[in-house]
C-alpha positions in Angstrom: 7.1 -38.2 -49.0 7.2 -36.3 -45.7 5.0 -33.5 -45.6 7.0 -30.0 -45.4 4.1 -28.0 -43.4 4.8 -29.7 -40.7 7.4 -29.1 -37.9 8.9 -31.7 -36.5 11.6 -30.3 -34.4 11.6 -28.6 -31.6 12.7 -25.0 -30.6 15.2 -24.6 -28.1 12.9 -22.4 -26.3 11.0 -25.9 -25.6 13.6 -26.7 -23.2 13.3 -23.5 -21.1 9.8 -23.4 -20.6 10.2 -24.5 -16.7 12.6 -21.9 -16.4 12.0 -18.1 -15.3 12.0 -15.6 -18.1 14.5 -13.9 -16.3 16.6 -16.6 -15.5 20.0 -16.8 -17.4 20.5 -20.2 -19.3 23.6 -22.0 -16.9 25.5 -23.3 -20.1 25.4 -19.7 -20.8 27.0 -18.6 -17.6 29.7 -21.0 -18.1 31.1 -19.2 -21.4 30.4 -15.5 -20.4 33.1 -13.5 -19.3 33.1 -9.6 -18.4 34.2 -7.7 -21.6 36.0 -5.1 -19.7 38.7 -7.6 -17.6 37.7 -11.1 -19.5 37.6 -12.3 -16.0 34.4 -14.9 -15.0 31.6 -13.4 -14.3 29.1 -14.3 -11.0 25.5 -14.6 -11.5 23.5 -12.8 -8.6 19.9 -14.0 -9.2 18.5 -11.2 -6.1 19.3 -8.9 -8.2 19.2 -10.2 -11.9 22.4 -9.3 -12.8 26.3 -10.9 -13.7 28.5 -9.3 -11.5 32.4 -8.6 -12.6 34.6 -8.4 -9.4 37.8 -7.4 -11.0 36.0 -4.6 -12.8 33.5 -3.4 -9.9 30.4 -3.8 -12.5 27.4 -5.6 -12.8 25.8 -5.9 -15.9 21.9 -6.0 -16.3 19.8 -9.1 -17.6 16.8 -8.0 -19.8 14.2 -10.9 -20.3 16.9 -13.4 -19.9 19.5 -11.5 -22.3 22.8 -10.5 -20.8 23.5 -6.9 -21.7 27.2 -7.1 -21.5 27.7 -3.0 -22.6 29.9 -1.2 -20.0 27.8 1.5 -20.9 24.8 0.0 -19.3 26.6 -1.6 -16.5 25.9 -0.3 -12.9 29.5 0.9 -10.7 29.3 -1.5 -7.5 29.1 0.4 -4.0 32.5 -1.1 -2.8 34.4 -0.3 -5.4 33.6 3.3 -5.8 
């Protein structure tokens, strides 16, 4: 009988352990859209953020986490 205590699977953080803690999974990227226009959105890794054309905004990442809240998204220059 297999013992129980012990873990044999992996975490899926195991697979990420190359990447930067900031980075943004790409899978992830691929099913993301902005909330406010459900358009694509563009990942700009200068400045750590997903960047919504169609609405002007560009949305934070925190630790690797997407905050996709209007609230907390920043108004970009050109389309003020």
């Amino acid at each position: 009988m297999p013992d129980t205590n012990e873990k044999s699977f992996s975490k899926s953080s195991d697979k990420t352990l190359n990447r930067d803690k900031n980075e943004v999974d790409p899978k992830l990227l691929d099913i993301l859209v902005c909330p406010l226009s459900k358009t694509p959105l563009i990942y700009d890794k200068k400045s750590n953020e997903l960047i919504s054309k169609s609405a002007g905004l560009a949305f934070p990442i925190r630790n690797g986490v997407p905050i996709l809240l209007i609230d907390e998204a920043r108004r970009l220059d050109e389309f003020k």
